[in-house]
C-alpha positions in Angstrom: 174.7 87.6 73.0 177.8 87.9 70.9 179.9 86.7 73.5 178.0 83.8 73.8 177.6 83.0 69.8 181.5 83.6 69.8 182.4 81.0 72.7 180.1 78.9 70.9 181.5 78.8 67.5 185.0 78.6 69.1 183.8 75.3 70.9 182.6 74.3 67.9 186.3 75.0 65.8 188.2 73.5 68.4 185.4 70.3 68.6 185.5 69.9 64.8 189.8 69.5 64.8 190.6 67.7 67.3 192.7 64.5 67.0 192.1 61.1 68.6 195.1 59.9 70.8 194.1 56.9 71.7 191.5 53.6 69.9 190.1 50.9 70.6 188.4 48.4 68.4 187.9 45.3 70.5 187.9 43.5 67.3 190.1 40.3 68.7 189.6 38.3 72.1 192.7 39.5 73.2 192.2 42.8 73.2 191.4 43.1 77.1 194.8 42.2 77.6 196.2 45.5 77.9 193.3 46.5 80.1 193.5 46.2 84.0 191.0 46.2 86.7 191.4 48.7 89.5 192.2 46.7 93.0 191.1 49.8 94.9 187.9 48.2 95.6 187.6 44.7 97.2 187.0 41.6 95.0 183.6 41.3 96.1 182.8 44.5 95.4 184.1 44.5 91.8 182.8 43.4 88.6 183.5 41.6 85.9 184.2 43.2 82.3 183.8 41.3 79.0 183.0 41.8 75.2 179.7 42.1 74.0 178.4 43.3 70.6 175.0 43.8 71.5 171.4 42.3 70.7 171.8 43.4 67.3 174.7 42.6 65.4 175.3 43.8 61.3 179.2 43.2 62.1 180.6 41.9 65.2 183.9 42.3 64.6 183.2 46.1 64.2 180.5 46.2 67.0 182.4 44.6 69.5 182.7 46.6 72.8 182.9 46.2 77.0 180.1 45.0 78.2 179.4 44.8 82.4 179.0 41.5 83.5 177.8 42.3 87.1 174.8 44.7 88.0 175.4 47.5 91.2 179.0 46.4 91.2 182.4 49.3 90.8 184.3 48.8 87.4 187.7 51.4 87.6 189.5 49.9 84.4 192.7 51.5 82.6 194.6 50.9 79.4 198.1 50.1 79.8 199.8 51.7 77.1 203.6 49.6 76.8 
């Protein structure tokens, strides 16, 4: 039991400072830009990807995420990072 409350509260240390690498707001339209679609798949199988802030918007520019386009369709994206 002390084992466990110790890995636990480790977790928990190491959860509470950790440091983000790597945002993304999706505040502007050309923010998919830097974003490409995996060609692994065929073209018929893929979908599309686009940005959506939801039904319910306070503030789009700040709620402004991918959306899926396509239902029951592969989506393999990555960030380019120049």
């Amino acid at each position: 039991m002390k084992e466990e409350a110790l890995v636990f509260f480790l977790s928990f240390i190491a959860f509470a400072t950790s440091t983000t690498y790597f945002s993304e707001d999706f505040s502007s339209k050309d923010s998919l830009k830097n974003w490409v679609q995996s060609t692994v798949k065929s073209e018929d199988e893929r979908g599309s990807i686009g940005l959506s802030a939801g039904k319910w918007v306070t503030d789009e520019a700040a709620e402004t995420g991918l959306k899926t386009l396509n239902d029951a369709r592969f989506y393999v994206l990555f960030f380019y990072i120049p």
